[in-house]
C-alpha positions as CSV (number, residue, x, y, z in Angstrom):
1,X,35.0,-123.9,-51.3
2,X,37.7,-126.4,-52.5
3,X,36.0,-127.2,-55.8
4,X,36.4,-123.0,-56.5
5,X,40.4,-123.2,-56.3
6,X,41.4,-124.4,-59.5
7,X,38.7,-121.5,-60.7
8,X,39.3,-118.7,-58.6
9,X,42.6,-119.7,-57.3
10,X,44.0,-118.4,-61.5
11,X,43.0,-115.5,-60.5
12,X,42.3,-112.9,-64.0
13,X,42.8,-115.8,-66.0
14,X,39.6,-117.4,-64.8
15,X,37.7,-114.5,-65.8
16,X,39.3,-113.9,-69.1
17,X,41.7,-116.1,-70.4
18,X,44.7,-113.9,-71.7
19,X,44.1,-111.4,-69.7
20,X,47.2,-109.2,-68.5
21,X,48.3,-109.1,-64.8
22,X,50.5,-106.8,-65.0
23,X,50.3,-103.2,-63.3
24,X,47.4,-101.2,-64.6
25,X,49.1,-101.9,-68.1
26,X,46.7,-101.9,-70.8
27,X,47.0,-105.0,-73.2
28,X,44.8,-105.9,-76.2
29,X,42.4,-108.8,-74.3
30,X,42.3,-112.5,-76.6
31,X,38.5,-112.6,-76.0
32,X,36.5,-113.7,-78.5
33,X,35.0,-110.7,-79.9
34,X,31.4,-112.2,-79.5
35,X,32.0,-112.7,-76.1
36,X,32.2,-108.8,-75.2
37,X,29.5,-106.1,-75.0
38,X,29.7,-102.5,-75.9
39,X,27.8,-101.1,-72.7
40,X,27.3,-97.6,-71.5
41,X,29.6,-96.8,-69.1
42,X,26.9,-95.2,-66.6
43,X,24.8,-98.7,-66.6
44,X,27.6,-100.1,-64.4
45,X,28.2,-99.3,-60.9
46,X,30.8,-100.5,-58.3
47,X,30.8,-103.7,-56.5
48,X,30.0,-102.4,-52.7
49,X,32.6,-105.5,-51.6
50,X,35.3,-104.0,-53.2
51,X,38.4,-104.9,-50.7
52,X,40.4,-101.5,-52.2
53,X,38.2,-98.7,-50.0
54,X,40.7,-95.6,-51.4
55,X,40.4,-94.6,-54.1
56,X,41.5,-90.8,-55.6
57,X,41.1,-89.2,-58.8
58,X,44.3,-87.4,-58.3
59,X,46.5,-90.4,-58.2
60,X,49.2,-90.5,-60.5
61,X,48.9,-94.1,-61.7
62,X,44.8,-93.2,-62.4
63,X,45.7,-90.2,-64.3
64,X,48.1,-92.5,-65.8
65,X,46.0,-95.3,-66.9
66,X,43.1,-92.5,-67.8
67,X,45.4,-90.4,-70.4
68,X,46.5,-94.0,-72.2
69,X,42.2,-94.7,-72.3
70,X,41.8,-91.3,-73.7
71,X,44.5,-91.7,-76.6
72,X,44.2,-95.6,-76.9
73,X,40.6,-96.5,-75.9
74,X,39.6,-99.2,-73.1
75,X,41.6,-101.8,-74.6
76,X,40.6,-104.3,-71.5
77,X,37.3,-105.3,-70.9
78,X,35.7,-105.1,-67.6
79,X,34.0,-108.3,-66.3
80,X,31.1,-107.4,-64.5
81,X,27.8,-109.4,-63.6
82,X,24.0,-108.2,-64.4
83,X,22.5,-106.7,-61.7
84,X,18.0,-105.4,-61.1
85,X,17.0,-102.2,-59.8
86,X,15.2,-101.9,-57.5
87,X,11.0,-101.9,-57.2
88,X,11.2,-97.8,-58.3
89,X,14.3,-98.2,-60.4
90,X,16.9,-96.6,-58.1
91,X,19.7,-98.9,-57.2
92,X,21.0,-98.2,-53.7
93,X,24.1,-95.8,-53.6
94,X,27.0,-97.4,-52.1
95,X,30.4,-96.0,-50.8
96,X,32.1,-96.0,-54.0
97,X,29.7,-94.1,-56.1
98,X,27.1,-92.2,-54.3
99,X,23.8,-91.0,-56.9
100,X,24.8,-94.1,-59.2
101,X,20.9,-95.3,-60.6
102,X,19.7,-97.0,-62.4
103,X,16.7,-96.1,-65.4
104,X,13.6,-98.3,-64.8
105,X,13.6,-101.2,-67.2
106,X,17.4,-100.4,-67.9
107,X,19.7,-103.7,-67.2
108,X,22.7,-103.0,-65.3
109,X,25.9,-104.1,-64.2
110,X,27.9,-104.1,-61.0
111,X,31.8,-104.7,-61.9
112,X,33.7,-108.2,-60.8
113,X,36.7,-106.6,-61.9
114,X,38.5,-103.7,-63.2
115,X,37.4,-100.7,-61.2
116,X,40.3,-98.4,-61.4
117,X,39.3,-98.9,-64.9
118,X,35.9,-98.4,-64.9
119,X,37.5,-94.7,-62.8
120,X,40.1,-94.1,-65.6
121,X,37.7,-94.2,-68.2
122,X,34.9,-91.7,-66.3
123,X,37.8,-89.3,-65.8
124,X,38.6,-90.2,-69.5
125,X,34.9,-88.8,-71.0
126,X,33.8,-92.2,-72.1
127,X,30.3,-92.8,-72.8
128,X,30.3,-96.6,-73.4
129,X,33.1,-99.4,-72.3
130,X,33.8,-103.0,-73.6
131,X,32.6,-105.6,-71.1
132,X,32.5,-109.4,-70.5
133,X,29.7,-110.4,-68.3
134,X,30.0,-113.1,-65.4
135,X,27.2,-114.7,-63.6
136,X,28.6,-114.8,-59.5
137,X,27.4,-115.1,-56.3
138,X,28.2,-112.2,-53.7
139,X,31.0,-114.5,-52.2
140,X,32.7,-115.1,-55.7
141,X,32.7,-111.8,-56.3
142,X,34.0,-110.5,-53.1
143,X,37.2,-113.5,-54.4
144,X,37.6,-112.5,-57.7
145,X,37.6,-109.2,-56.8
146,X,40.7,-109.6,-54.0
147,X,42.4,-111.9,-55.9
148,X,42.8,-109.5,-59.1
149,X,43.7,-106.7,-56.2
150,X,45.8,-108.3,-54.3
151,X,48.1,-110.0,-58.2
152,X,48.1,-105.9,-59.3
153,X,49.6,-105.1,-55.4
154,X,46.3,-102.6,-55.0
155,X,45.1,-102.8,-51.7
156,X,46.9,-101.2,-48.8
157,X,47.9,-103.6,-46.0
158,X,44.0,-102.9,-43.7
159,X,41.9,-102.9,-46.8
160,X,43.6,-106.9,-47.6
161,X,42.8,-107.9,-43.9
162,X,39.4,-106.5,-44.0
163,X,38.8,-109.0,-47.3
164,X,40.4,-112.2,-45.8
165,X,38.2,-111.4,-42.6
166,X,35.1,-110.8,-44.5
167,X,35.2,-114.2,-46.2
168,X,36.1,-115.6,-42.9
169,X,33.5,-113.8,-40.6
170,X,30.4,-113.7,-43.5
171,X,31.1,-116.8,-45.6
172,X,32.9,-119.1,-42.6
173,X,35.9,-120.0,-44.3
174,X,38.8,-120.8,-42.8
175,X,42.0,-119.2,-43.3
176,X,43.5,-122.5,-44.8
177,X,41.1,-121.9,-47.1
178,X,41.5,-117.9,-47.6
179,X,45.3,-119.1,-47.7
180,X,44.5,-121.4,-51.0
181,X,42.0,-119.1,-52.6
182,X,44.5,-116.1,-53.0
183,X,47.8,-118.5,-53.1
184,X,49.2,-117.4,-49.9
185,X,50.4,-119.4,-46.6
186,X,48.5,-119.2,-43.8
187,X,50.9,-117.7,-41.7
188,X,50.6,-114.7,-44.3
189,X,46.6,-114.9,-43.9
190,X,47.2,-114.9,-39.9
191,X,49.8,-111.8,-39.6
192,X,47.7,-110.0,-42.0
193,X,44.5,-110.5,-40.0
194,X,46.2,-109.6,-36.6
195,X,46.7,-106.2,-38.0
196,X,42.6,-105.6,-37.3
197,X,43.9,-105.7,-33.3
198,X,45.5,-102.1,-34.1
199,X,43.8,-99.1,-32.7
200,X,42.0,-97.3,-35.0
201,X,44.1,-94.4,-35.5
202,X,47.3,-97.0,-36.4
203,X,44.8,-98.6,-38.8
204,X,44.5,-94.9,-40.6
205,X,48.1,-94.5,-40.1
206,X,48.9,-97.7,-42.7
207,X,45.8,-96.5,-45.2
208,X,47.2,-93.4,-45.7
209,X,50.5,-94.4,-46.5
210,X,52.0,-91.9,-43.2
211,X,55.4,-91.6,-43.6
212,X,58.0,-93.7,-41.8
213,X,54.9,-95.9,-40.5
214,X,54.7,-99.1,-42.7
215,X,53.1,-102.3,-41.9
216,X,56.6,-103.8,-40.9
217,X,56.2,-100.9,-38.3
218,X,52.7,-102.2,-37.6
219,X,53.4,-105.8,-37.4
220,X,55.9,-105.1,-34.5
221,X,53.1,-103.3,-31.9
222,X,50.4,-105.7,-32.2
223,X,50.1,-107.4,-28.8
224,X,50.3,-104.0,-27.4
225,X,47.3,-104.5,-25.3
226,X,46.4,-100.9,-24.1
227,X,45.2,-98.5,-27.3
228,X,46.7,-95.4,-25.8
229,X,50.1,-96.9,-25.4
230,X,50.0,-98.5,-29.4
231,X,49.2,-94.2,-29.9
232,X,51.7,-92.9,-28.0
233,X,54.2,-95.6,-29.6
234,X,53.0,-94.6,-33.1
235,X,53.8,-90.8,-31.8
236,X,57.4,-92.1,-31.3
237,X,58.5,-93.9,-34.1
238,X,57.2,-90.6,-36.4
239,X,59.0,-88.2,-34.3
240,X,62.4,-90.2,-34.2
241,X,62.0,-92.0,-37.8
242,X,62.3,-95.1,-36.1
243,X,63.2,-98.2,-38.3
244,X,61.2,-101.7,-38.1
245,X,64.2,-103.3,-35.6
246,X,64.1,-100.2,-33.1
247,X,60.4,-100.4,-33.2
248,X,60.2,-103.8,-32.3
249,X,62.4,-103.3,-29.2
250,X,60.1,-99.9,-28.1
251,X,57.4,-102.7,-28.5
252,X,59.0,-105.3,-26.5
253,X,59.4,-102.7,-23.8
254,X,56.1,-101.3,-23.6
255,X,54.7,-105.1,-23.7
256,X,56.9,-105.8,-20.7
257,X,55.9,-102.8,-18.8
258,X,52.3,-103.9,-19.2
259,X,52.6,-107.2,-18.5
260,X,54.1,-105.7,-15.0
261,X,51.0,-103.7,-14.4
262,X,48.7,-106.0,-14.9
263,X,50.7,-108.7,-12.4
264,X,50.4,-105.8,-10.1
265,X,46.8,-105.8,-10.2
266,X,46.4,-108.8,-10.5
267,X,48.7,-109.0,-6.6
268,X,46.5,-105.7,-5.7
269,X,43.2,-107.9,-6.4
270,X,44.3,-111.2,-4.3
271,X,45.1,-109.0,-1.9
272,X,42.0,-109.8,0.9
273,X,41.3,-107.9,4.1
274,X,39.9,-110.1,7.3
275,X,36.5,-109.0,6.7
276,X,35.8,-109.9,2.6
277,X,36.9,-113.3,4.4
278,X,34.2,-113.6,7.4
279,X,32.0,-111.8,4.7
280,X,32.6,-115.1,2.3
281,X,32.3,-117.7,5.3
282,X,29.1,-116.6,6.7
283,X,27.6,-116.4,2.8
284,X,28.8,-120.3,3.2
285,X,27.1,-120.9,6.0
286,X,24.2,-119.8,5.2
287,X,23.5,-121.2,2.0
288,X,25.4,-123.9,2.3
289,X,27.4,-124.1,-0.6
290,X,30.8,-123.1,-2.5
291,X,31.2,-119.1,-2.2
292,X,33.8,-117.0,-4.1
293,X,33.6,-113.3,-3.3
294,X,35.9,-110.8,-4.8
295,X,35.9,-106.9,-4.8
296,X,37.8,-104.1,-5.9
297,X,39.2,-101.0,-4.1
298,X,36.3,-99.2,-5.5
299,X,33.9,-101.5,-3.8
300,X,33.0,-103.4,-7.1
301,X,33.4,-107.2,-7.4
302,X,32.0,-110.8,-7.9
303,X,29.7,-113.4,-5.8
304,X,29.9,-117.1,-7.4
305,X,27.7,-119.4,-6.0
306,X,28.7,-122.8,-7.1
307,X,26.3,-125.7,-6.7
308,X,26.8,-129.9,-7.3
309,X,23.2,-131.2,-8.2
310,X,19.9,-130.4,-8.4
311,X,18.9,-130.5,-4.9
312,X,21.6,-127.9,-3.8
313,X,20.4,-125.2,-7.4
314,X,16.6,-126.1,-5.7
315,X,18.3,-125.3,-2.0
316,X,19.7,-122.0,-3.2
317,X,16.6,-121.0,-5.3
318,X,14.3,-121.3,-2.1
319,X,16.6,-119.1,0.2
320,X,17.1,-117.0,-2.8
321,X,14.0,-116.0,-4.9
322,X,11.2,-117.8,-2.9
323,X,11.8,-116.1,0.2
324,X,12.3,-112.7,-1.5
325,X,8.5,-113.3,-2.7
């Protein structure tokens, strides 16, 4: 994965030279002309590992971007990579574009890059779009793709730690490496990925943008370890508009108050009554070896029977199994 930095680490650049970073804004590419195709815009469909998982066709900035297509035409190519259909010409429908085929015998194209405007010019009305076409593994383009997100500040702060732990968890990079792929310290990589810990109704909280919840907001109740305590904390910071400071001190109390429970149990569990003991000491005696037995209030527990060398594991299997035969 080292050798791809000085490719992928560019970013847009590495897929088109000249190519404008900017937000959504529309500049004339400095492609060679013979380098991009005139394709129809239905032979393309959505790359399923798109990191940005929202998108709506009433957002401003789309509507936005679409009018300027509509006036101006597609002024910067998509870079997409070709694509087969499948053995009865259907391509599978993904989350992004459900009834997407494709024709029998018809190349197509899943896009590498520029989805929003691949969306801007559907909702525009037009039929073919100007393309350059990449060849790339799934892994490059699940990169490319959260590289150019993640320079134009698309993805909300779940769908960018879902990326950096899919190349982690399905391509077994490290985050050193995530870290130089996207330009980013570690430390960024790390408090990014910690935000996956959140319970899932957190998580939705941050995708949809709720108000006076932000990932500061979010950052500061990770390490909340029970999921109906990180709720009922979410519950309070809406209600009183908490800011990221007060936040962070709720958390620091709730954190403390579990940390107390779970000492408690932890005293209520070494807690042992006279007979667990003689219970434990005659298993000893019997088969002759280390016993630890634990158990709950509710009856529940552990027996660990420890063992030295072979003879005492053949020992214990003869009293054990053999005799139950």
């Amino acid at each position: 994965m080292v050798k791809q930095k000085s490719i992928l680490g560019r970013g847009l650049n590495a897929l088109i030279p000249g190519s404008s970073e900017s937000m959504e804004m529309q500049q004339p590419s400095r492609i060679s002309d013979d380098n991009i195709l005139q394709i129809p815009l239905d032979s393309i469909i959505p790359n399923p590992r798109q990191p940005r998982r929202v998108f709506r066709e009433d957002d401003p900035r789309l509507l936005e971007l679409s009018a300027s297509i509509k006036q101006h035409g597609l002024l910067q190519p998509l870079v997409v990579t070709r694509i087969d259909a499948g053995p009865n010409g259907w391509l599978a429908d993904t989350d992004f574009a459900p009834g997407v085929a494709a024709q029998s015998g018809v190349a197509k194209y899943q896009i590498i890059a520029g989805e929003r405007r691949w969306r801007a010019a559907r909702l525009a009305g037009l039929t073919r779009i100007p393309v350059v076409i990449k060849e790339a593994t799934p892994q490059e383009m699940l990169e490319l793709a959260l590289i150019e997100n993640i320079q134009r500040a698309d993805l909300n702060p779940v769908e960018e730690a879902l990326a950096y732990s899919a190349l982690i968890e399905e391509y077994g990079m490290t985050q050193e490496a995530v870290a130089r792929q996207v330009s980013k310290d570690r430390s960024t990589i790390t408090n990014s990925l910690r935000l996956l810990q959140l319970a899932p109704k957190l998580r939705e909280a941050l995708v949809n943008s709720l108000e006076n919840f932000t990932e500061g907001h979010a950052r500061a109740l990770v390490g909340i370890t029970r999921e109906e305590d990180q709720v009922a904390a979410l519950g309070k910071i809406i209600t009183l508009k908490l800011n990221v400071r007060q936040t962070e001190e709720l958390a620091a109390r709730i954190k403390s108050a579990e940390r107390a429970d779970a000492s408690q149990q932890i005293a209520q569990a070494q807690k042992r009554s006279p007979d667990l003991d003689d219970l434990e000491a005659q298993f000893r005696t019997s088969l002759m070896v280390k016993v630890d037995l634990r158990r709950n209030r509710k009856g529940k527990g552990t027996l660990v029977l420890h063992f030295n060398n072979e003879d005492e594991l053949e020992r214990l299997y003869t009293r054990l199994v053999r005799q139950a035969d």
